[in-house]
N, CA, C and O atoms as a GROMACS GRO file, in nm:
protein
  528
    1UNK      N    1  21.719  20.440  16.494
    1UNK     CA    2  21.773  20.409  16.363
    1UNK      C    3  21.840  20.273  16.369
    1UNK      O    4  21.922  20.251  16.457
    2UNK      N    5  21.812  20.186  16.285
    2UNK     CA    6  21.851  20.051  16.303
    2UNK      C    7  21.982  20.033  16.156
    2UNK      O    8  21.967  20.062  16.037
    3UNK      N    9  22.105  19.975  16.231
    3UNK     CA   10  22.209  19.963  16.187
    3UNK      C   11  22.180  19.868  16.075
    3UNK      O   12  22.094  19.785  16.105
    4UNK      N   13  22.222  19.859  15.968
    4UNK     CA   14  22.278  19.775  15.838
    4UNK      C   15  22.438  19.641  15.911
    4UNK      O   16  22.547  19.662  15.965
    5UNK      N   17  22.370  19.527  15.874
    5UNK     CA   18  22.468  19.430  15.907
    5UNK      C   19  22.550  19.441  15.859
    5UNK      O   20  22.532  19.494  15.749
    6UNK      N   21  22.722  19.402  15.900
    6UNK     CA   22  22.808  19.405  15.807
    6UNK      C   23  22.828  19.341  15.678
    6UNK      O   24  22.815  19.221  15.700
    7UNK      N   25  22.853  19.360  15.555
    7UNK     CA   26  22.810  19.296  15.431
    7UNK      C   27  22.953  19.150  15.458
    7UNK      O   28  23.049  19.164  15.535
    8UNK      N   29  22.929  19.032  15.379
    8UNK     CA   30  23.031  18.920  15.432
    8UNK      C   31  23.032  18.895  15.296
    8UNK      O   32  22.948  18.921  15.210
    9UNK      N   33  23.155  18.833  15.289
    9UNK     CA   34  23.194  18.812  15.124
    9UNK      C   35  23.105  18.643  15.081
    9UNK      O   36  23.072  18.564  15.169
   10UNK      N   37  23.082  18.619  14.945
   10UNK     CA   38  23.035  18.481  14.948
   10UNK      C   39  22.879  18.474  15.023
   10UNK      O   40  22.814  18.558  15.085
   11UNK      N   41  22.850  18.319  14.982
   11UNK     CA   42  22.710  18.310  15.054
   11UNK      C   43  22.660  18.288  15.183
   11UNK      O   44  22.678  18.181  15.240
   12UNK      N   45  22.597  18.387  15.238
   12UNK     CA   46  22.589  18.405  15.406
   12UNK      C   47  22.572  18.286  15.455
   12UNK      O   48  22.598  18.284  15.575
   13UNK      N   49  22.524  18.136  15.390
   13UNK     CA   50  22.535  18.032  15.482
   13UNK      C   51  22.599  17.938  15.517
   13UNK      O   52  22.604  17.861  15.613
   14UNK      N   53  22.677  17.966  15.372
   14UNK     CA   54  22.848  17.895  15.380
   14UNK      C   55  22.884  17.897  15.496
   14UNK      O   56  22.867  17.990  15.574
   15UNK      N   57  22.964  17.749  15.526
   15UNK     CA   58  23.079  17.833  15.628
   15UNK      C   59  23.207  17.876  15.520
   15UNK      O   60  23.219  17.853  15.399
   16UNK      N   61  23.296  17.948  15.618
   16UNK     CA   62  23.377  18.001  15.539
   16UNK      C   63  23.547  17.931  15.588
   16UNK      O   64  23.650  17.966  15.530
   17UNK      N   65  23.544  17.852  15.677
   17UNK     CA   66  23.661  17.765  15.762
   17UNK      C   67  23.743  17.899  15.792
   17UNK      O   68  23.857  17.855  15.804
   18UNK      N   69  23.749  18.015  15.807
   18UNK     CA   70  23.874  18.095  15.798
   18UNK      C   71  23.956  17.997  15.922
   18UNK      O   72  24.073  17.964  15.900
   19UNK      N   73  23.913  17.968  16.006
   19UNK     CA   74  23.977  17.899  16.169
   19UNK      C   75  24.019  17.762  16.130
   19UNK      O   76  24.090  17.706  16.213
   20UNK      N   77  23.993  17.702  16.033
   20UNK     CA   78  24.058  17.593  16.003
   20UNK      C   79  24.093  17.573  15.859
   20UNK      O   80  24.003  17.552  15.777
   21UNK      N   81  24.191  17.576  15.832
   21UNK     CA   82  24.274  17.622  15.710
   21UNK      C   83  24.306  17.529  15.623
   21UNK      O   84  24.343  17.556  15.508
   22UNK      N   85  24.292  17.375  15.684
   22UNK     CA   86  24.336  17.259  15.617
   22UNK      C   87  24.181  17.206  15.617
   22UNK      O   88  24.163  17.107  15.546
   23UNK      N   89  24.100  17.241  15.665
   23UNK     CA   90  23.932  17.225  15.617
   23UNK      C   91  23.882  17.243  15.502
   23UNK      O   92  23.820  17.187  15.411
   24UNK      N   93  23.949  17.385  15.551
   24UNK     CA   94  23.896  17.506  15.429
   24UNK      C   95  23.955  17.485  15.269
   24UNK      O   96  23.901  17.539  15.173
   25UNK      N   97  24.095  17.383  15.256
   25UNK     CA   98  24.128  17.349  15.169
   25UNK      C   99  24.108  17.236  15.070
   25UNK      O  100  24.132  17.229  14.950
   26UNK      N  101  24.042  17.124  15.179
   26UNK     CA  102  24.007  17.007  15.166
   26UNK      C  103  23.861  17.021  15.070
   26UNK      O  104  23.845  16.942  14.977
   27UNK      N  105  23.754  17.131  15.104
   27UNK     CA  106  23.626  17.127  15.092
   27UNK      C  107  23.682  17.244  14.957
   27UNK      O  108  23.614  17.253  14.855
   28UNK      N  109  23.767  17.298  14.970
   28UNK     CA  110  23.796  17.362  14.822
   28UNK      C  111  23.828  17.248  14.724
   28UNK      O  112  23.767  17.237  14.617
   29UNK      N  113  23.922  17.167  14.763
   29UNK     CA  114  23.976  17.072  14.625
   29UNK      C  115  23.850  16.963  14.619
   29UNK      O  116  23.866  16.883  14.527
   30UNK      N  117  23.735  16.942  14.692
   30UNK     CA  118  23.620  16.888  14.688
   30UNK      C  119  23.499  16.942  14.614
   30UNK      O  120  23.392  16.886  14.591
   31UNK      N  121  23.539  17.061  14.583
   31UNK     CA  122  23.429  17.146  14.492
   31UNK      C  123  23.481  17.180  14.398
   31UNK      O  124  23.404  17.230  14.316
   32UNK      N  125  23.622  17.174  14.359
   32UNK     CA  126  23.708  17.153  14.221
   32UNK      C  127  23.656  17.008  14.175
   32UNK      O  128  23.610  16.987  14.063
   33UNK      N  129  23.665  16.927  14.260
   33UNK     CA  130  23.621  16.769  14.224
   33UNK      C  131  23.508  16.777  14.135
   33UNK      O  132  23.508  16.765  14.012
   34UNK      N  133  23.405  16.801  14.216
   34UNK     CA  134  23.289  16.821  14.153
   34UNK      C  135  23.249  16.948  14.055
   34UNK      O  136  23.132  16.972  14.026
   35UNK      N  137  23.328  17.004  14.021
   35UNK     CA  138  23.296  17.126  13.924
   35UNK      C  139  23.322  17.036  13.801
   35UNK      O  140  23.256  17.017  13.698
   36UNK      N  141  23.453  16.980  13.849
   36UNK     CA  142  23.505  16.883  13.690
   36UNK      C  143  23.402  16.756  13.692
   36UNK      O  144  23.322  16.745  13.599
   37UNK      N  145  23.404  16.674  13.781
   37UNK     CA  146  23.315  16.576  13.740
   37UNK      C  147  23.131  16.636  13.674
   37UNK      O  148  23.084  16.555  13.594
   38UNK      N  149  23.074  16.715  13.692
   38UNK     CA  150  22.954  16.749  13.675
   38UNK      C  151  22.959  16.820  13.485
   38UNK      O  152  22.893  16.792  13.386
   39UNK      N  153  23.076  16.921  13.511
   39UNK     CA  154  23.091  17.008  13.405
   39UNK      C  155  23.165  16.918  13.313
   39UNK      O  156  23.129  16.923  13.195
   40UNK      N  157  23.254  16.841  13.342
   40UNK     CA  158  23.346  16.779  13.213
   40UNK      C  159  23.377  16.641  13.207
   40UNK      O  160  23.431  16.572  13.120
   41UNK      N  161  23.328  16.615  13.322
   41UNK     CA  162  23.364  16.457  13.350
   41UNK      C  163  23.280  16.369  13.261
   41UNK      O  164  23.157  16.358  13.270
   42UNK      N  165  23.363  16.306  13.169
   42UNK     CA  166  23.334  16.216  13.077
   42UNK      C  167  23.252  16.245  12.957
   42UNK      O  168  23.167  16.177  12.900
   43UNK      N  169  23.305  16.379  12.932
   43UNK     CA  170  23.272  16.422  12.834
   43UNK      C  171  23.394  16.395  12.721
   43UNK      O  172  23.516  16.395  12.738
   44UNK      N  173  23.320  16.375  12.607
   44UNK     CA  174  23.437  16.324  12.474
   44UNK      C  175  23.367  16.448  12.340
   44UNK      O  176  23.253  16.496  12.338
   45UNK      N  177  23.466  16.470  12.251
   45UNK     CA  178  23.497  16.574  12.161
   45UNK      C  179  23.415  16.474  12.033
   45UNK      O  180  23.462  16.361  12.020
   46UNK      N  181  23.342  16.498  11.976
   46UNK     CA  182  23.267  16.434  11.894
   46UNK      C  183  23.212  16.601  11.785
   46UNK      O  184  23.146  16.702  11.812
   47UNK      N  185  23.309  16.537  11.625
   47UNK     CA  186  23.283  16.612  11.552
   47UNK      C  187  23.183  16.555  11.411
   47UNK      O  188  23.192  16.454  11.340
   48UNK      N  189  23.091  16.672  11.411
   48UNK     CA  190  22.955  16.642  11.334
   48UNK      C  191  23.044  16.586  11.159
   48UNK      O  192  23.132  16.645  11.097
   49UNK      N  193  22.986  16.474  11.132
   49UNK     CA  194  23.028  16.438  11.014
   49UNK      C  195  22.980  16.530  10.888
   49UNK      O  196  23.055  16.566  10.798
   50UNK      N  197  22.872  16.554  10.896
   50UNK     CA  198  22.836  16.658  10.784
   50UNK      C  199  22.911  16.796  10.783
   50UNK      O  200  22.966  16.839  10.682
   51UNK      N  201  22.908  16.856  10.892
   51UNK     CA  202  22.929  16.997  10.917
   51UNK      C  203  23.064  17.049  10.936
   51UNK      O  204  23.119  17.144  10.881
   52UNK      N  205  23.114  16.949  11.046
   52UNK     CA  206  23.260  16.922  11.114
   52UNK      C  207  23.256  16.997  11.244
   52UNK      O  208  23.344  17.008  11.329
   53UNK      N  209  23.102  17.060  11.242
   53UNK     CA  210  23.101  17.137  11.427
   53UNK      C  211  23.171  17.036  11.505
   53UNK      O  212  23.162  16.921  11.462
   54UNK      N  213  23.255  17.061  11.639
   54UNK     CA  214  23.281  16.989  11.731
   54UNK      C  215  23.215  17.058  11.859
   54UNK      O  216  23.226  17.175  11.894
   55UNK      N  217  23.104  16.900  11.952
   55UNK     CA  218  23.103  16.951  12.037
   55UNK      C  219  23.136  16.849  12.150
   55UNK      O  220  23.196  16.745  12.121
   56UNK      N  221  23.098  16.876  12.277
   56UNK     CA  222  23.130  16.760  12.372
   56UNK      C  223  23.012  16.694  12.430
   56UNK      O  224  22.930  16.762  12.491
   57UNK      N  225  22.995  16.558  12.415
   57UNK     CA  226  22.914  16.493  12.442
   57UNK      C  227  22.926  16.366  12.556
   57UNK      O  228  23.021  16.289  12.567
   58UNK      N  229  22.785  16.366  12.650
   58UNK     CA  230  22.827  16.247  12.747
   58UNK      C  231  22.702  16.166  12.718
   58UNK      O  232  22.601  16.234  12.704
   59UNK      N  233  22.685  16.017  12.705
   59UNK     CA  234  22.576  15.970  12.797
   59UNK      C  235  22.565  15.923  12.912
   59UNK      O  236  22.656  15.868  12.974
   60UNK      N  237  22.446  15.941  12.953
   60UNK     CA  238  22.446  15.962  13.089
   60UNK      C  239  22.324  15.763  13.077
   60UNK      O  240  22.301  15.674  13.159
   61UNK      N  241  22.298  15.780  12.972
   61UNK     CA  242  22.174  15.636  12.997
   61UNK      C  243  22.182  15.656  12.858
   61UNK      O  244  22.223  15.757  12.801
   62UNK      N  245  22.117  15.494  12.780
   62UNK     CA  246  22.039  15.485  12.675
   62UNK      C  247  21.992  15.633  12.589
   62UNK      O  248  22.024  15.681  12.481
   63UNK      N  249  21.894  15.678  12.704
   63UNK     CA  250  21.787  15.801  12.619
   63UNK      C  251  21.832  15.950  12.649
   63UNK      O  252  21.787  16.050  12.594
   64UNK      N  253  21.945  15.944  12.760
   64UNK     CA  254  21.973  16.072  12.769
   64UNK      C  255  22.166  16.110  12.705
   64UNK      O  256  22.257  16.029  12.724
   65UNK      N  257  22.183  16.222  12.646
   65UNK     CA  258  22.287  16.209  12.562
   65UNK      C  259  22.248  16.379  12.636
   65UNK      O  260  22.137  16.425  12.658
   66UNK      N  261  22.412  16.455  12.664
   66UNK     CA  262  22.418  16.572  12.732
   66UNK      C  263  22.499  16.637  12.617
   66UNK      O  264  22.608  16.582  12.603
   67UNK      N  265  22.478  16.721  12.546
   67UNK     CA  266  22.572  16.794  12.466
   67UNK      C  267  22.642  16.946  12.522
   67UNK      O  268  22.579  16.986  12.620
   68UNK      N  269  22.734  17.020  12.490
   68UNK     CA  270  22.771  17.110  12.509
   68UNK      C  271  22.845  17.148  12.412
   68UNK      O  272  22.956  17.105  12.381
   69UNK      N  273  22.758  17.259  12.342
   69UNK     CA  274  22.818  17.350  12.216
   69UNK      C  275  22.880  17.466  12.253
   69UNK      O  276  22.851  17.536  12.351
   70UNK      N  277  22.988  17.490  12.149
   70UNK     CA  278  23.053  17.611  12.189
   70UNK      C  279  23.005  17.733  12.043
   70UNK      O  280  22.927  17.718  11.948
   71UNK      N  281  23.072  17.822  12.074
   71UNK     CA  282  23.044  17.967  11.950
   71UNK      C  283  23.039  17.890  11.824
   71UNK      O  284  22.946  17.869  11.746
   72UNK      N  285  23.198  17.844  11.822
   72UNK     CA  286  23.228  17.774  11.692
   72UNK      C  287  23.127  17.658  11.664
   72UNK      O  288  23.065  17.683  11.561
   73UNK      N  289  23.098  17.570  11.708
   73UNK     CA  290  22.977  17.472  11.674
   73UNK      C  291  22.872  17.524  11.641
   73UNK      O  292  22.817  17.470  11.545
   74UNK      N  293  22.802  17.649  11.705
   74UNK     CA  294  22.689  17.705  11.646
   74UNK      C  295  22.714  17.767  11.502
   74UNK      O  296  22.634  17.767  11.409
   75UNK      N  297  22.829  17.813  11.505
   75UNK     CA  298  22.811  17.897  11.372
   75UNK      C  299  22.837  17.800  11.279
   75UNK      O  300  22.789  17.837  11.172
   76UNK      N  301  22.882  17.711  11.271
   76UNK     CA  302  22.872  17.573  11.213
   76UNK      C  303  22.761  17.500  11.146
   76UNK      O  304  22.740  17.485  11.026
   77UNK      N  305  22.706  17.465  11.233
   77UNK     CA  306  22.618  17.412  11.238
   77UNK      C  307  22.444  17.470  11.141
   77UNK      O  308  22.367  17.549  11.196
   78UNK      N  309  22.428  17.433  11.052
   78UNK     CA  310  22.360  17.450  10.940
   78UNK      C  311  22.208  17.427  11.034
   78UNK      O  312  22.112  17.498  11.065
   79UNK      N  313  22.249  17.294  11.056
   79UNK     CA  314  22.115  17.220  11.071
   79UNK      C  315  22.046  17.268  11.220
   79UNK      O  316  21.926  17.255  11.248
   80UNK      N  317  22.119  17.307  11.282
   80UNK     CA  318  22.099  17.424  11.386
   80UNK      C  319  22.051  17.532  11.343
   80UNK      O  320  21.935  17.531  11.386
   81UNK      N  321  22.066  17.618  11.290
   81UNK     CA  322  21.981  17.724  11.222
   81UNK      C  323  21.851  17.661  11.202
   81UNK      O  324  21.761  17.708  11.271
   82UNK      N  325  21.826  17.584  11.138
   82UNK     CA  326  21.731  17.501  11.094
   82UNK      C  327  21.615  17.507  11.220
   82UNK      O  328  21.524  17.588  11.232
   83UNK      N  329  21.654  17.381  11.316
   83UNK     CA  330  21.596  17.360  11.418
   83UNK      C  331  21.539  17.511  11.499
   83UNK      O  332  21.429  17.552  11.537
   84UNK      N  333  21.677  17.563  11.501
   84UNK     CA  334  21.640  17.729  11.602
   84UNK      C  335  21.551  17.830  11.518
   84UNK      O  336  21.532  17.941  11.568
   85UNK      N  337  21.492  17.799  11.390
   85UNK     CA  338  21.416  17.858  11.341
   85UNK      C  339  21.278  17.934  11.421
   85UNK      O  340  21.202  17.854  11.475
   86UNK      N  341  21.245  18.064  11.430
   86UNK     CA  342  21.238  18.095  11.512
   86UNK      C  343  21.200  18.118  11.662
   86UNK      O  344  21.105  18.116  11.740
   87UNK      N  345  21.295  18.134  11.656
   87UNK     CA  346  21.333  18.150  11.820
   87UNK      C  347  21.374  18.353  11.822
   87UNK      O  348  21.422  18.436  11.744
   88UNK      N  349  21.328  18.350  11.936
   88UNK     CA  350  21.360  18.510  11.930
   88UNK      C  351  21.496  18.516  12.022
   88UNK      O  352  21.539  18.632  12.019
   89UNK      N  353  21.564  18.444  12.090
   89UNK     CA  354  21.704  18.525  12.120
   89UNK      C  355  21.772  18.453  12.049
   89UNK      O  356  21.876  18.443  12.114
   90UNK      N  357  21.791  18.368  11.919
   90UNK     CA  358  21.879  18.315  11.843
   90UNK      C  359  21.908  18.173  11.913
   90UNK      O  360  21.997  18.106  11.861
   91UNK      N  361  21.848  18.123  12.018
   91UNK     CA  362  21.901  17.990  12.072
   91UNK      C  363  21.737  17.877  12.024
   91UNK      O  364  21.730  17.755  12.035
   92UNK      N  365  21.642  17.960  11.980
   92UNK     CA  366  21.544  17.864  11.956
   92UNK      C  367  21.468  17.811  12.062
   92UNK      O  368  21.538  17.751  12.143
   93UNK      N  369  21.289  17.814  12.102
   93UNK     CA  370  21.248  17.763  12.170
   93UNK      C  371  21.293  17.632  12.254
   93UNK      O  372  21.338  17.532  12.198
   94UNK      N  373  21.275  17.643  12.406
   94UNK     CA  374  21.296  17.516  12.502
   94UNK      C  375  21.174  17.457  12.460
   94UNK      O  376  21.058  17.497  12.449
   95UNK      N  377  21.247  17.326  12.435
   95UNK     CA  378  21.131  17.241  12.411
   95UNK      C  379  21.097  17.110  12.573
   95UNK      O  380  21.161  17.112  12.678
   96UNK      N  381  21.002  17.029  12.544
   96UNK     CA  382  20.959  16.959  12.682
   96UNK      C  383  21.090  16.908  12.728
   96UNK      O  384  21.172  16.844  12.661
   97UNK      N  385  21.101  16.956  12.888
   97UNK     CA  386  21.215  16.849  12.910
   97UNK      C  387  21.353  16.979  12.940
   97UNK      O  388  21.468  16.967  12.983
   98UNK      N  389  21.272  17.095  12.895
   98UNK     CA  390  21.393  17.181  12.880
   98UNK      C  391  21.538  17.168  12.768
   98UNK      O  392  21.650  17.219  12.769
   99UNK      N  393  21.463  17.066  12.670
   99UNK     CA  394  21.604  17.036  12.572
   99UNK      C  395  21.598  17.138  12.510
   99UNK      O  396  21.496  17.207  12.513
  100UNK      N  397  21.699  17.170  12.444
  100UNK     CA  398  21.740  17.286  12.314
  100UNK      C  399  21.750  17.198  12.179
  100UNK      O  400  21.812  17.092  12.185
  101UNK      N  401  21.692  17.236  12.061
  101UNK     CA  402  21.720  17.181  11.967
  101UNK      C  403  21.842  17.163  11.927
  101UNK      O  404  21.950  17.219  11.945
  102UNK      N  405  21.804  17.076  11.870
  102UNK     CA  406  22.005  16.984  11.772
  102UNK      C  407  21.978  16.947  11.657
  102UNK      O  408  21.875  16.945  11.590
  103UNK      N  409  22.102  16.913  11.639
  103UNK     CA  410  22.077  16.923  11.468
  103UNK      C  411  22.057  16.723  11.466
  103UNK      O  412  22.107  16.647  11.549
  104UNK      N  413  21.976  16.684  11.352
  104UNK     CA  414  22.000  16.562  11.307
  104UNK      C  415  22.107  16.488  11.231
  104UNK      O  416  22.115  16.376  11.182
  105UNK      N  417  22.174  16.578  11.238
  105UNK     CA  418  22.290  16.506  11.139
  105UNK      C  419  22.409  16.488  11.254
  105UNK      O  420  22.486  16.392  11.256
  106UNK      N  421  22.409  16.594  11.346
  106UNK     CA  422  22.472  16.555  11.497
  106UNK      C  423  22.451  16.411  11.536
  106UNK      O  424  22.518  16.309  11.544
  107UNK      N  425  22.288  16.464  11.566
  107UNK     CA  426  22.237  16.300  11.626
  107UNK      C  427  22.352  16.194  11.578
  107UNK      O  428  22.443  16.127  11.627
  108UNK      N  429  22.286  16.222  11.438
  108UNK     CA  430  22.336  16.065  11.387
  108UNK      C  431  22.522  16.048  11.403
  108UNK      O  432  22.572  15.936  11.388
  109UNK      N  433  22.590  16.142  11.426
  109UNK     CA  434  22.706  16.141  11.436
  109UNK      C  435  22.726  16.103  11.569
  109UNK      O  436  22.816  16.020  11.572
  110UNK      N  437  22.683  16.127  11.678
  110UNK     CA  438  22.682  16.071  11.814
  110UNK      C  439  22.643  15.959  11.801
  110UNK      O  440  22.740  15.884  11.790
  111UNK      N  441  22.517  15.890  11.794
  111UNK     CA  442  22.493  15.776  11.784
  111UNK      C  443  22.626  15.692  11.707
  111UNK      O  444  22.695  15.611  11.769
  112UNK      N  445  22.645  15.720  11.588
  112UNK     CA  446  22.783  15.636  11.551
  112UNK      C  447  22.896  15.600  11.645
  112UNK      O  448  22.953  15.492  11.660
  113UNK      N  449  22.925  15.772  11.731
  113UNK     CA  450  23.024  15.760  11.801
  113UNK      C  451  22.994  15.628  11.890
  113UNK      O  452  23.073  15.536  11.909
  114UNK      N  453  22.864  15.639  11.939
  114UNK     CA  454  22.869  15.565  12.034
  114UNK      C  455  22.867  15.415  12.016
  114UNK      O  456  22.925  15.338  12.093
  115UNK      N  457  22.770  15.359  11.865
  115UNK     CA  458  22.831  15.248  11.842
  115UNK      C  459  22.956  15.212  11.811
  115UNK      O  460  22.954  15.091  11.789
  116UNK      N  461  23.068  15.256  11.797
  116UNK     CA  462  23.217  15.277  11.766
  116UNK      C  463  23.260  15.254  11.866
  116UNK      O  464  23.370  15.200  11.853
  117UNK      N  465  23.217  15.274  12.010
  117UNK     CA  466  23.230  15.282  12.114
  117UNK      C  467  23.345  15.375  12.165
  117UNK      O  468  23.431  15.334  12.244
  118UNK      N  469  23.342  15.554  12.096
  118UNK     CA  470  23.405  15.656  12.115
  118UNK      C  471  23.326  15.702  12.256
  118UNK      O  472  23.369  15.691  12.371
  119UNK      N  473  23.281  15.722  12.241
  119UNK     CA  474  23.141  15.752  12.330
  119UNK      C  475  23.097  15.615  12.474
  119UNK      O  476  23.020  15.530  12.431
  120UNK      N  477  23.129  15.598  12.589
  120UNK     CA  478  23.054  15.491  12.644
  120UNK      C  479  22.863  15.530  12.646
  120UNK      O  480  22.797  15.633  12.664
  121UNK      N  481  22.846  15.449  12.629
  121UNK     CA  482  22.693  15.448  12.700
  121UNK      C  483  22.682  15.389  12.833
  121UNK      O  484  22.635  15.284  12.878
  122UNK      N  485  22.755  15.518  12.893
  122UNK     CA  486  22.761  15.540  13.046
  122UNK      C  487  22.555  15.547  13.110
  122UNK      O  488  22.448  15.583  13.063
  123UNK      N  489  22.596  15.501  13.211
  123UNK     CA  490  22.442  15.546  13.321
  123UNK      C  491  22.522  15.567  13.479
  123UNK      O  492  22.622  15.506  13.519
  124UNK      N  493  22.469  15.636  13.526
  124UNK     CA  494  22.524  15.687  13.618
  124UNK      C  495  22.558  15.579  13.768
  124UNK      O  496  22.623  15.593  13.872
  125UNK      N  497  22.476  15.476  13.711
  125UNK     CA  498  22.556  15.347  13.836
  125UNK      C  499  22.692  15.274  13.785
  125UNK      O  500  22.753  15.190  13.850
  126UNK      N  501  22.726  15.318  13.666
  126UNK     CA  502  22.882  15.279  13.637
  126UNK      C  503  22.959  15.419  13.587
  126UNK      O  504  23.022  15.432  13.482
  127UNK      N  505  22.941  15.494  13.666
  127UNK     CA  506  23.052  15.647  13.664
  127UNK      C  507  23.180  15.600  13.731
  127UNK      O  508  23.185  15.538  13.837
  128UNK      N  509  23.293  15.640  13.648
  128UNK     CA  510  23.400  15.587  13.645
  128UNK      C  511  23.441  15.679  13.792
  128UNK      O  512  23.526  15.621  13.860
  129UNK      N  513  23.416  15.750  13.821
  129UNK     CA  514  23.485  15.900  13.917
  129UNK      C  515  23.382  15.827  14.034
  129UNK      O  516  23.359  15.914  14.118
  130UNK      N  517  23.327  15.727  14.063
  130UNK     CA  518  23.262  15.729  14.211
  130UNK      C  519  23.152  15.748  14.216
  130UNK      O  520  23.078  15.661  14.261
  131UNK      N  521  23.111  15.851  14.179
  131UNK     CA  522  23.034  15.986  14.259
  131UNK      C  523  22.918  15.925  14.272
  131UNK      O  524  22.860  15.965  14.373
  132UNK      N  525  22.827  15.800  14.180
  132UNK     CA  526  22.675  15.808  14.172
  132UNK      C  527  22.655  15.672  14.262
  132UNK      O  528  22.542  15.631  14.288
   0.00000   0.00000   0.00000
């Protein structure tokens, strides 16, 4: 009869530093770093002029613009309904590229932001945080 390994908390290939404690802390506040820089870093609050959805928006280049909607922005958002027309789980077909539809009246409210220069038209060889 062949024994079952002991189960280990977390992902078996991690290390886990338990033996070095000021490691183990360092590579924690290093993956806080990067949770915020990836998830929020340089993201700005940009509210739709038509609608007044607010969501958070980065560019990352010219052609790529990263949005992140919340509950309240969807239910907002008119022209979203629109676009997500159907879609069977209510978020609306992935289209090429894996984008999710948006509304055009967003668009055009981002784009403003960004000529306003609310918004940088960041590319990732001038990220303010280092990282690229």
């Amino acid at each position: 009869m062949t024994r079952a390994a002991p189960r280990t908390r977390g992902w078996a290939k991690a290390p886990d530093f338990s033996n070095d404690p000021e490691r183990a802390a360092r590579v924690h506040a290093a993956t806080e770093r990067d949770r915020e820089h990836y998830l929020r870093g340089g993201m700005r609050e940009i509210e739709c002029r038509a609608c007044h959805a607010c969501v958070l928006v980065k560019k990352t280049s010219p052609s790529h613009t990263t949005v992140q909607w919340n509950a309240d922005a969807r239910r907002r958002c008119h022209g979203l309904d629109q676009m997500r027309a159907g879609g069977d789980d209510g978020n609306g077909p992935l289209l090429p590229g894996a984008m999710m539809p948006t509304c055009v009246r967003l668009s055009a409210s981002i784009d403003h932001a960004v000529a306003e220069g609310i918004i940088p038209a960041e590319s990732p060889e001038h990220d303010p945080d280092g990282y690229w």
